[in-house]
C-alpha positions as CSV (number, residue, x, y, z in Angstrom):
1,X,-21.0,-17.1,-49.5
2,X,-17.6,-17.6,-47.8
3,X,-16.8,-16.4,-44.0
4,X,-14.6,-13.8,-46.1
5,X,-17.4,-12.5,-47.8
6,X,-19.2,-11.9,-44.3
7,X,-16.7,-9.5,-43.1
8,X,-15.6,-6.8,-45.4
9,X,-11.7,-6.3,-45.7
10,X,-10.9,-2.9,-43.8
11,X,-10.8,0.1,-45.7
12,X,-13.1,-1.1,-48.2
13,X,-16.1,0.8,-48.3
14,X,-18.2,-1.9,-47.1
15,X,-16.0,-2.4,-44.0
16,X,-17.6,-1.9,-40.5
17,X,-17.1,1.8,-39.0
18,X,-14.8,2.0,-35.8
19,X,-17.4,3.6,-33.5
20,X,-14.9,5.5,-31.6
21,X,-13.4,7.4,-34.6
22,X,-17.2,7.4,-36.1
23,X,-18.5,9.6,-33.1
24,X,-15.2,11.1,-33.0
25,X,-15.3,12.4,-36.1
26,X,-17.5,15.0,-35.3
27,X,-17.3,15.8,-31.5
28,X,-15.1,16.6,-29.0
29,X,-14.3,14.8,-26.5
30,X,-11.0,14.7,-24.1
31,X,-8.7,11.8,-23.4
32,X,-9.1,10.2,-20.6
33,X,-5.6,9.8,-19.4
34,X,-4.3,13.2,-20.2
35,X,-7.6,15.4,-21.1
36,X,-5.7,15.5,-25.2
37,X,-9.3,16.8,-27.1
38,X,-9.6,13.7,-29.2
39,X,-12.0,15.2,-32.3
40,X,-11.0,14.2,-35.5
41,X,-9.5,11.1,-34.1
42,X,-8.0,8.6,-37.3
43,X,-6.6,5.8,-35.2
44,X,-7.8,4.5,-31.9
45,X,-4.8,6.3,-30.0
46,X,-4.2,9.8,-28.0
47,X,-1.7,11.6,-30.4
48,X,-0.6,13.5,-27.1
49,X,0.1,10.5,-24.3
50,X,-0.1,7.8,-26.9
51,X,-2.7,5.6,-24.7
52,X,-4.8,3.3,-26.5
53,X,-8.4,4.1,-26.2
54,X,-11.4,2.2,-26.1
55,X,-15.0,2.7,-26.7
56,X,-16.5,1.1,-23.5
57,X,-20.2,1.3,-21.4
58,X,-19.9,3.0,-18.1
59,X,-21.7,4.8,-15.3
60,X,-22.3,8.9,-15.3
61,X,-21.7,8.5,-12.0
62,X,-20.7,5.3,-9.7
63,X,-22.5,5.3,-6.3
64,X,-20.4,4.6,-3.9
65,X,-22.2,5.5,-0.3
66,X,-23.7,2.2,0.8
67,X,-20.3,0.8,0.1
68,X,-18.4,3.5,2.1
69,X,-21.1,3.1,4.8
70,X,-19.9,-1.0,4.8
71,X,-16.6,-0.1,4.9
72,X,-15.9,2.8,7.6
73,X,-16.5,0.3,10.6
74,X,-14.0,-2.3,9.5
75,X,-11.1,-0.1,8.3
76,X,-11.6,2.5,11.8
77,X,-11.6,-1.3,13.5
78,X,-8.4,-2.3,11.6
79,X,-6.5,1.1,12.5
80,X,-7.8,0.3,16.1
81,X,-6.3,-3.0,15.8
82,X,-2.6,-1.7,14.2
83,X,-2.9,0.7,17.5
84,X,-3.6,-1.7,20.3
85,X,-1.1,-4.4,18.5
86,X,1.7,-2.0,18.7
87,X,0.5,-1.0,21.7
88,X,0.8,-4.9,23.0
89,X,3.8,-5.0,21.4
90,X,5.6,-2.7,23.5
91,X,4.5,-3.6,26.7
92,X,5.2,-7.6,25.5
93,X,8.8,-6.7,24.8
94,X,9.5,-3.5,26.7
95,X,7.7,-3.6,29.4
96,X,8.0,-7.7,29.7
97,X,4.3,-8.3,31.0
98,X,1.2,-8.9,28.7
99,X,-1.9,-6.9,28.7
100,X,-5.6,-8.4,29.8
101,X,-7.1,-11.1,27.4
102,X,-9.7,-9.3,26.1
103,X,-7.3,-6.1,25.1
104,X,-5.7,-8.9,23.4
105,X,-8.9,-10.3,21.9
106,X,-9.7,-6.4,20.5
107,X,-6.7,-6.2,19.0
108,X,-6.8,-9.4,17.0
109,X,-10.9,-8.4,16.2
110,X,-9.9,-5.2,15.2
111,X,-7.1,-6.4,13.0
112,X,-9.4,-9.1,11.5
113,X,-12.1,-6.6,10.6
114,X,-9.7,-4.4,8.7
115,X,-8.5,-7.5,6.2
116,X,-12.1,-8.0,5.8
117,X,-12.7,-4.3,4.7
118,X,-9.9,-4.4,2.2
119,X,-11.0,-7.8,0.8
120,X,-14.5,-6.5,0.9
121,X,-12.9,-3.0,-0.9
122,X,-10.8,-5.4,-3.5
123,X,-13.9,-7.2,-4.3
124,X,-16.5,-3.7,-4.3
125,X,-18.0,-4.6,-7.6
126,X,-19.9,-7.3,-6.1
127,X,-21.7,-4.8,-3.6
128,X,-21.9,-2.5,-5.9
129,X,-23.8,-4.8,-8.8
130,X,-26.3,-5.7,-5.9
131,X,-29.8,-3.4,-5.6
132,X,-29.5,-0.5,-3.2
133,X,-31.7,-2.3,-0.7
134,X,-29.3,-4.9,-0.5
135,X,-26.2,-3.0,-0.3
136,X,-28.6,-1.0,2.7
137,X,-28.8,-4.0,4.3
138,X,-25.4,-5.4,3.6
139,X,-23.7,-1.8,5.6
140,X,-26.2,-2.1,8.5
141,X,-25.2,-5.7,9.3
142,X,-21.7,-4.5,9.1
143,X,-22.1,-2.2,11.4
144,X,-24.2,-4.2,13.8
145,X,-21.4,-6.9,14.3
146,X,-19.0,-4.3,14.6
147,X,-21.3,-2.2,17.2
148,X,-21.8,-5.9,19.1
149,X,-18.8,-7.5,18.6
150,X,-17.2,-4.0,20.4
151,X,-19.8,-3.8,23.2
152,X,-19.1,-7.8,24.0
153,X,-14.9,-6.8,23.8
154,X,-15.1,-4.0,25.8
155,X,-17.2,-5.8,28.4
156,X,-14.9,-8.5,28.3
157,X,-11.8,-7.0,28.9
158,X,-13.0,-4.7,31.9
């Protein structure tokens, strides 16, 4: 038996079924791109917006709360940051003077905590593919440095 042998020539009535257009066939079921009801399918491609489609495995619905939870502290941090910077900014240059150290020290905390909320956002499938304990735990420590590292900057720049 060759390797040819193994795998049917397409169109034969031996060849392997596309999925897709097998379940397609007989239900309804809308593009996901335009919403195009895609029953009766014949080639892997909306007829209305012409996107290829795919037969893929995916969640009913992706939980995203212990990731939002991890998040919210760095990216209110990192607006905080953009706020005093600017802030720093235009006393540095209008004003010619500099503010306290530890305004300074906020600023760059703050600014540093919102880079590592996007990075943390860019990379959220590795939260997300961790057990819900985990990602529980992950958010709280995230929020305790946050809560500390504040309390200790605030302290410090009274």
């Amino acid at each position: 038996m060759s390797a040819d042998d193994a795998h049917p020539a397409a169109g034969t009535a031996d060849a392997p079924v596309d999925p897709l257009l097998d379940f397609l066939r007989d239900h309804s079921a809308p593009c996901p791109a335009c919403g195009y009801d895609l029953r009766g399918l014949t080639r892997p491609v909306c007829p209305e917006c012409e996107h290829e489609l795919v037969l893929t495995v995916g969640l009913a619905r992706p939980r995203f709360g212990w990731l939002l939870v991890a998040l919210v502290p760095g990216m209110f941090s990192g607006l905080a940051g953009l706020l005093l910077s600017s802030l720093i900014a235009y006393v540095a240059l209008v004003e010619n003077d500099l503010p306290p150290p530890g305004i300074i020290l906020l600023a760059l905390f703050g600014l540093a905590s919102g880079a590592s909320a996007v990075a943390m956002a860019l990379s959220r499938q590795g939260l997300m593919a961790r057990p819900v304990g985990t990602q529980m735990k992950l958010a709280a420590m995230s929020w305790g440095v946050h809560v500390l590292a504040f309390l200790v900057l605030v302290i410090a720049s009274l």
